[in-house]
N, C-alpha and C positions, 0 to 999 in steps of 0.2 A: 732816300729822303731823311734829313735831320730830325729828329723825333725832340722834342723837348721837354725835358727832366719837369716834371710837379715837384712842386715844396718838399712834398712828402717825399718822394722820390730820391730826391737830392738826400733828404734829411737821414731816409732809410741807409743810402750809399755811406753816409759818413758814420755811423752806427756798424755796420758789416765791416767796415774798416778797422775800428780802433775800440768796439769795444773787446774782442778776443784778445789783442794785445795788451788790455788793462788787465782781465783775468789771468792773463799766461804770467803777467805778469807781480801778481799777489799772489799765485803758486811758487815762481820762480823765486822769489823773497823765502817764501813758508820751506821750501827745499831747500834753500842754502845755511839756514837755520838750524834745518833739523840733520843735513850731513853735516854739519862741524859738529855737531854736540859729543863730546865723548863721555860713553856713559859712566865708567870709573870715575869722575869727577862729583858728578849728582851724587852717586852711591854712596861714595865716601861721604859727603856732606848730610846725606839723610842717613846716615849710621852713625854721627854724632849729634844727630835729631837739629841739623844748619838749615831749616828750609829756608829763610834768603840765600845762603848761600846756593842750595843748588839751583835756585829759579836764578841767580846772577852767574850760575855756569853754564844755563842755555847759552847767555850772549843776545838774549832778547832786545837788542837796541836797532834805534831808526834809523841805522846805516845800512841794515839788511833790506830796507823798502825802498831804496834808491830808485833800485828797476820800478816799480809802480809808480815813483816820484818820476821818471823820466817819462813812462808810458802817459802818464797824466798832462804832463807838458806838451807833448805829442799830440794827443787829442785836442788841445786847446787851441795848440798850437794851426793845428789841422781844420779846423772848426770857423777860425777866425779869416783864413786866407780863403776857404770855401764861399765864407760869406760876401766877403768883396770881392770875388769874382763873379759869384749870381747876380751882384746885382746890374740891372742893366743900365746902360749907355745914359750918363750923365752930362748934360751939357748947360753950358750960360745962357744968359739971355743976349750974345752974343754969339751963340751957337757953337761956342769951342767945346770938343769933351773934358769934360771936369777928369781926372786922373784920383782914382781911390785906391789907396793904400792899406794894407793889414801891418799895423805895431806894435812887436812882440814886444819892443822895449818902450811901450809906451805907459805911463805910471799906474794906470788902472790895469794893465794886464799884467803887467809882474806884482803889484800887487795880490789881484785874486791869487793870482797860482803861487807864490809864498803863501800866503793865509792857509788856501784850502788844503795845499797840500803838505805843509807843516802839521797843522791841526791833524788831519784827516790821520797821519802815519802814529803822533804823539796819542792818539785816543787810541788805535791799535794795537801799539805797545804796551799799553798803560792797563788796558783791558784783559788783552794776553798777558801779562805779569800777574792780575787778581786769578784770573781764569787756571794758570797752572799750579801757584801758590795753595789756591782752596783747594782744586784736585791732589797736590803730596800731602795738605793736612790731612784731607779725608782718607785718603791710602793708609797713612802710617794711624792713622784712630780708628778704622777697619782691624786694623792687626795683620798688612799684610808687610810683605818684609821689603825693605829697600828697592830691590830690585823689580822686583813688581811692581811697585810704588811706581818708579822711576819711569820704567817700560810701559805702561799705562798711559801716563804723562807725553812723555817723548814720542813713542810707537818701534815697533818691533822690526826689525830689518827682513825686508822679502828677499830670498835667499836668489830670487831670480832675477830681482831689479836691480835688488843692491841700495833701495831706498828705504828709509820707515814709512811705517803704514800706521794706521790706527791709534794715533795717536791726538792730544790736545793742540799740540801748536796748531794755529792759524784760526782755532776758534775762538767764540765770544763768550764771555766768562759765562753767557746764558745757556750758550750751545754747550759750553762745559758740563752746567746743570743738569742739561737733558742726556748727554752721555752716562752724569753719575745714576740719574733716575734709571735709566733702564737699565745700567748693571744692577740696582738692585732689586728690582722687578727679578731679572734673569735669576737672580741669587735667593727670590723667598720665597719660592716653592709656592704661593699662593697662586690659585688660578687666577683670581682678579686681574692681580699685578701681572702676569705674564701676558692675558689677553690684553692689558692696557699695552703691554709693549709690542705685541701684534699690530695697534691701529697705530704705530710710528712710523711717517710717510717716509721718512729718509730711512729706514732699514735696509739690511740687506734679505730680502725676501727667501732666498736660497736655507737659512737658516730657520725659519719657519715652522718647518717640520720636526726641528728637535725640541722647541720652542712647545710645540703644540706634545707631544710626548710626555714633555714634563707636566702639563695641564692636567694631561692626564691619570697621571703616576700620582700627581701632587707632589714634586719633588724639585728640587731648585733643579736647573740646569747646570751641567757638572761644571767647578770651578775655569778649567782650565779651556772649554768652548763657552763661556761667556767671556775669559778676555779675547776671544779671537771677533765673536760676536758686535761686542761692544766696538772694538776696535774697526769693524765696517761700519759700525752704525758712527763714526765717528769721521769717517771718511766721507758718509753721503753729507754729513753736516758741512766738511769741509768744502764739499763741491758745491755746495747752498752759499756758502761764505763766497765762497770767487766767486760764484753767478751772478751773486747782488751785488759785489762792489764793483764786478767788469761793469754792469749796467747802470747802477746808480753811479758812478764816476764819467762813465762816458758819455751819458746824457748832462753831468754840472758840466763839465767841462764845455760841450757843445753849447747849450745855451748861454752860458757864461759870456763865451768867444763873440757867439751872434751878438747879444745884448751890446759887449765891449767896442765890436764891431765900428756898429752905430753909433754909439757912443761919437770915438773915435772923428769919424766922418762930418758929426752933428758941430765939436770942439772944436775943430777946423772950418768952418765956415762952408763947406762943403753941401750938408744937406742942412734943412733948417728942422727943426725938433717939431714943431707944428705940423711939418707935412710926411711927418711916419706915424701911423698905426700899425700895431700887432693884434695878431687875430689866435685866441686860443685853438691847437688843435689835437682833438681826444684819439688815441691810437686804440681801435680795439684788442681786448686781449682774453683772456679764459675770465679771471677774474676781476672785471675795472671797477676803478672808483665812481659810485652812481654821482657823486660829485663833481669829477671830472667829466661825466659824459655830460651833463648837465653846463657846463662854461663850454660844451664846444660850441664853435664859433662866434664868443663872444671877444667883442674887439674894443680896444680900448687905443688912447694915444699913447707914445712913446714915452712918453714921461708919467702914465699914471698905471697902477696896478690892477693887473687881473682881482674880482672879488668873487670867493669861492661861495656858495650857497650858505659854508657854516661862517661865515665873515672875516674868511683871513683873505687876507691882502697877499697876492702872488704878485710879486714883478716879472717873471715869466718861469716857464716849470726850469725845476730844482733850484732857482733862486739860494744862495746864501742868507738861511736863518729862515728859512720857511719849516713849518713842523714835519716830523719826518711824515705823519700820516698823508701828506701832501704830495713827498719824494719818493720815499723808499716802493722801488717798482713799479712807480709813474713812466709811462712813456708816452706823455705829451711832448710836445712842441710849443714855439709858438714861429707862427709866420708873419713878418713883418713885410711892410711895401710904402711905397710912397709915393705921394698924389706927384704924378710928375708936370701938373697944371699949376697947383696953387704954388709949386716950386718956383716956377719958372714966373710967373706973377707977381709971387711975393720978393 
């Protein structure tokens, strides 16, 4: 027996699809970054105290984000043909089936996907250039010596992978922050500060116990296991960073498509803009926004905007220029449909 996909369903299927390929692929970007880096280059520049220099000897540029520029395309891409294929059986008021089409080259969708994903790769880079820059100043005003500095920064080559580890690239100059904080938590012998860096979710917990030693002793943890330290704790950061952009990309992209979709259908004379309504829908999750459960299943017509309890105006979730408090780890939907009466009527 043919069983039939729900909204959600469908919605779920194209999520398990493309968002792993978003994040494989803003790793795959942060990997090929950090194996070119040769580190005699940095060294040399921060032993003439050049830090533009060695942060423009990463090679930090937005030609390494291609791959999540293509993955992004992909999702869009993906999202859009899903959408007019769901939708069901179109016909005139002479009974022929209307025929719908997905337009990758059509002006609204090469649009979005220049904008978002131009923007989206330029604010990375730009981020990641403050983010490494601040980490060599702080290194070499630390007093530690070049190479330290440098390997801090970059990350340290695992002798068995053959990759760097523990390193800054692919964080947020924030996530920077929290890496310098808990080096020096690890370095001030202060109980306080050591148990603050206990309650840090992204640690590597294994470490723990040397961690707690020093609380005890009152003694910093020795220099050379807090860069190893630091350098996990630097790594679960990094796996925070791809989880959120695999998700919050996968989810603009999708809505984006749907939204385009429609569009699309409406421009052509196709469907008429009157007889689509979209219907908010709140996905549960560990922590959701009591806002968004709040607009579930509030429905509005295609042409006007979801209204959040605090009064912003969603055109549908992850919308272009909605506040991230809205986005970042939303996993709404919205489900559209169309009166296929007043269609045919009208």
């Amino acid at each position: 027996m043919l069983v039939r996909l729900t909204p959600r369903q469908r919605f779920d299927i194209l999520v398990s699809q493309f968002e792993p390929a978003v994040r494989a692929a803003f790793l795959d970007a942060i990997d090929d970054i950090t194996s070119n880096i040769v580190l005699r280059r940095i060294v040399e520049r921060l032993e003439r105290g050049d830090i533009n220099g060695a942060v423009q000897a990463m090679h930090l540029d937005e030609a390494a984000f291609r791959p999540l520029d293509e993955a992004i395309r992909q999702a869009f891409n993906g999202g859009g043909v899903a959408t007019v294929e769901g939708m069901p059986t179109l016909r005139d008021p002479s009974g022929h089936r209307i025929v719908v089409r997905w337009d990758a080259r059509n002006l609204a969708a090469e649009t979005w996907l220049r904008d978002h994903s131009s923007q989206l790769i330029t604010d990375i880079v730009t981020d990641q250039q403050v983010a490494v820059r601040t980490a060599l100043e702080a290194g070499l005003a630390r007093g530690d010596n070049p190479t330290r500095t440098a390997l801090d920064v970059v990350g340290r080559v695992n002798r068995v992978t053959g990759t760097r580890e523990g390193g800054l690239v692919g964080l947020t100059s924030v996530q920077g922050e929290y890496v310098a904080r808990a080096r020096q938590e690890l370095l001030s012998g202060e109980p306080d500060q050591l148990r603050n860096y206990l309650s840090r979710a992204r640690r590597d917990k294994r470490f723990d116990a040397a961690v707690r030693k020093a609380i005890e002793a009152r003694k910093p943890v020795p220099a050379d296991a807090v860069g190893k330290i630091a350098g996990r704790y630097a790594d679960g950061l990094l796996k925070l960073r791809a989880d959120t952009i695999g998700l919050h990309e996968t989810f603009a992209a999708l809505g984006a498509s749907k939204d385009i979709a429609f569009r699309q259908q409406i421009e052509k004379g196709k469907v008429r803009a009157d007889t689509v309504t979209k219907t908010w829908r709140h996905t549960p999750q560990e922590h959701p926004r009591i806002q968004h459960i709040a607009m579930q299943g509030q429905k509005v017509q295609f042409d006007q905007p979801f209204i959040a309890p605090d009064g912003t105006a969603i055109p549908y979730p992850h919308a272009p220029g909605v506040p991230a408090r809205h986005t970042l780890g939303c996993k709404c939907f919205a489900e559209y449909k169309i009166d296929f009466v007043a269609q045919l009527v009208r």
